[in-house]
N, C-alpha and C positions, 0 to 999 in steps of 0.2 A: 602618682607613682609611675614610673619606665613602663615599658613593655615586659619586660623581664621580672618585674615585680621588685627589684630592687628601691631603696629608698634613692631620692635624688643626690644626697652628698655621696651614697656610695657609688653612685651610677656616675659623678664626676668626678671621685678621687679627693673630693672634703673628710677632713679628718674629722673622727667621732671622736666626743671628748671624753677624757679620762677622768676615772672618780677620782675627789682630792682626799686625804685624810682630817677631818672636821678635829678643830682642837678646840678645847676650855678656856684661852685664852679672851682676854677680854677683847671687845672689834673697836676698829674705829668707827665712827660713821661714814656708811654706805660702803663697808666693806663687803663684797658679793658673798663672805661665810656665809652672811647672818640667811641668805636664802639656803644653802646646803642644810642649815641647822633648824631651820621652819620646813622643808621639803614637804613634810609629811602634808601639810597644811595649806597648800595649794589651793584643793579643789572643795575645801570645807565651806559653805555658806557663811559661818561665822568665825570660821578661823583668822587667823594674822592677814591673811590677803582678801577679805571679804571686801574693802574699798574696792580691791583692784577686779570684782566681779564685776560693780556696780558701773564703774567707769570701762571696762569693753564693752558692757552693752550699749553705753552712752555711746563710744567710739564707731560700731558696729553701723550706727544709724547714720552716719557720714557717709557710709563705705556702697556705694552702687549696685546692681542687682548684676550678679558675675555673666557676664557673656560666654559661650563655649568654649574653651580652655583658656580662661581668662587668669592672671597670673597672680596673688596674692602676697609680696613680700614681709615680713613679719618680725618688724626688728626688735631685740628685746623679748622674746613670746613668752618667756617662762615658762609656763607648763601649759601652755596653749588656752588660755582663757577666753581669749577670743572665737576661737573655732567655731563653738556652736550658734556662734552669730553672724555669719559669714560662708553659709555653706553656698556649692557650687564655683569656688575658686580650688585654682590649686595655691595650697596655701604653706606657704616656704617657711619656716620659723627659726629665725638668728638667733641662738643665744651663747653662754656661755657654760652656763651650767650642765652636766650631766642630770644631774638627776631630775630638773627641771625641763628638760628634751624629754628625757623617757616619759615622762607622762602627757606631755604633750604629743607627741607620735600615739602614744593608744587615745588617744582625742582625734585622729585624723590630721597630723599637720605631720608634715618631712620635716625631720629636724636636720639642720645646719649649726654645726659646732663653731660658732668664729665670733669673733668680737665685732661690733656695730663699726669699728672704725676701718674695718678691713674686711668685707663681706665678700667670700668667695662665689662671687656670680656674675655671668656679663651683663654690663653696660645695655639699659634698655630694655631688661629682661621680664621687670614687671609693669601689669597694668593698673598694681593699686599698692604704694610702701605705706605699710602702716609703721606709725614710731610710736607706742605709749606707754607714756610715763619711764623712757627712758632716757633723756634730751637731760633729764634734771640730773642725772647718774655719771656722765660723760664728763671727762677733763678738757675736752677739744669740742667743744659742742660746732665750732664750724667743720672741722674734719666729719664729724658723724652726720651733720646735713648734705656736707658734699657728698656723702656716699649714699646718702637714701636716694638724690636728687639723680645720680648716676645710675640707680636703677632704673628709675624710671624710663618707660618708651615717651615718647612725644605724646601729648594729650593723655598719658596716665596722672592719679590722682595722688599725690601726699596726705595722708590724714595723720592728725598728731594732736597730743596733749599732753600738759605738763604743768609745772610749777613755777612761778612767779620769781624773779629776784628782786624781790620788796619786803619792805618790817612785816607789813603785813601779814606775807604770806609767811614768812617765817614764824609769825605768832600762830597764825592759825592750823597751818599743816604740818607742822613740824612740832612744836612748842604745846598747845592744846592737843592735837590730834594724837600726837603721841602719849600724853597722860590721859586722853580719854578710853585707850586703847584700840582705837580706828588705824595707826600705825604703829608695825615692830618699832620700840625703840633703835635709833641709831640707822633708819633706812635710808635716809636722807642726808648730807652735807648741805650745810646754808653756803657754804661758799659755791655750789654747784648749782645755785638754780637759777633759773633761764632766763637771759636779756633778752627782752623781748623785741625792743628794734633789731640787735643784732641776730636775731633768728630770722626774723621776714626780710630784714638785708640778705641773710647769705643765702636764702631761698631765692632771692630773685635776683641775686647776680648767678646764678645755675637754673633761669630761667622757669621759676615757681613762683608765682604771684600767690603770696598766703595770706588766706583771710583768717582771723583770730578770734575768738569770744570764749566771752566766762561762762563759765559754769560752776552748780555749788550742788549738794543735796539737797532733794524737797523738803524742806524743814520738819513734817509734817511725820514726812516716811525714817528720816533720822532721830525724830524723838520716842517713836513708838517703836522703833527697832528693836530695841533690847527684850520685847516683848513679843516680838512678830514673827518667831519660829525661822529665821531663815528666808525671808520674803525680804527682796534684793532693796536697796535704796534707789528710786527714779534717779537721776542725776539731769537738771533744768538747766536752761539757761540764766544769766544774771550778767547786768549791766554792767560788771569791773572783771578785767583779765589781771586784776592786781594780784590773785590767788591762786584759782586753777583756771586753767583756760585750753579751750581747744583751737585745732587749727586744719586747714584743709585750702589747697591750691593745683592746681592740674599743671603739667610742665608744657610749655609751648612747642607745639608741632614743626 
């Protein structure tokens, strides 16, 4: 927070975002309703976004031991899922949603009302841009990397994860995952998920050399779930970025 106790966007003149009116109409896929219309379900262990508990903590474990006012940028944060895994940054949280900022702000995170492709913040400002699972959401996925890349100071870190554009992953995380009930229907576009050369290309023509790997649920922690009270999924490592995969590269000095 400021000196003044104000939140950051209002201490720089960031626009707070305004509620939309949620209608009945059917969504496309990955239209951003479909989170106004889950809001409630955020922070529930087994609700609509329990993967996306599972995968910040995965994410969190990339993310370095914050130095004293060390910078956190947060793109994508939804309702701050990350937070509790990541204390001792100041930790900035990009999104678009209303009501998904307000719950993240009582989690500890300043919320920033702007879209990933236009983030109102200067150049070099953080020491650590987190992006996850929002790379697969973007229509301009190099526009959205230039502008995480642009955060970043010199020798800060990029952490990321996301979704595959392969059959694969479309069977699995989209296709399965969606009638198993692990994803809202419709959260996802298959036309939007992530080339993977062209993601580590446009990271390091903006000076991020990124390293990539898969990851999947412990088989073990995901078959006994349905049974397990709310006891989070481990999220492993695994030998193919054909599906989900992480990423992580520091910007050169």
């Amino acid at each position: 927070m400021t000196g003044t106790g104000e939140s950051f966007g209002a201490a720089h003149g960031i626009p707070v975002c305004q509620s939309r009116r949620i209608t009945q109409n059917d969504l496309e896929p990955n239209d951003p309703e479909l989170y106004e219309r889950l809001a409630g379900q955020w922070w529930q262990p087994r609700g609509a976004f329990a993967v996306l508990h599972w995968l910040a903590a995965a994410r969190a474990r990339l993310v370095p031991e914050a130095r004293p006012g060390a910078v956190l940028v947060d793109l994508g944060c939804g309702a701050g899922l990350l937070a509790p895994h990541v204390t001792g940054y100041r930790h900035l949280g990009v999104d678009r949603s209303e009501s998904a900022l307000r719950q993240a702000r009582a989690h500890g995170v300043e919320p920033i009302c702007a879209d990933v492709l236009a983030v109102p913040l200067p150049s070099g400002c953080a020491d650590v841009v987190v992006a996850g699972e929002i790379f697969e959401h973007v229509h301009d996925l190099a526009g959205a990397v230039a502008e995480a890349c642009r955060l970043l100071r010199p020798g800060g870190l990029l952490v990321l994860d996301s979704l595959a554009d392969t059959a694969l992953c479309r069977l699995v995380a989209i296709g399965l995952a969606e009638r198993a009930g692990l994803a809202p229907r419709g959260v996802h576009d298959p036309a939007l998920l992530v080339d993977r050369a062209l993601l580590v290309g446009e990271c390091a023509r903006r000076g991020v050399r990124l390293r990539l790997r898969g990851i999947r649920p412990a088989l073990l922690d995901l078959l006994t779930w349905p049974v397990r009270r709310g006891t989070p999924v481990r999220m492993v490592p695994t030998t193919t970025t054909a599906v989900l995969f992480q990423g992580a590269g520091r910007k050169k000095g």
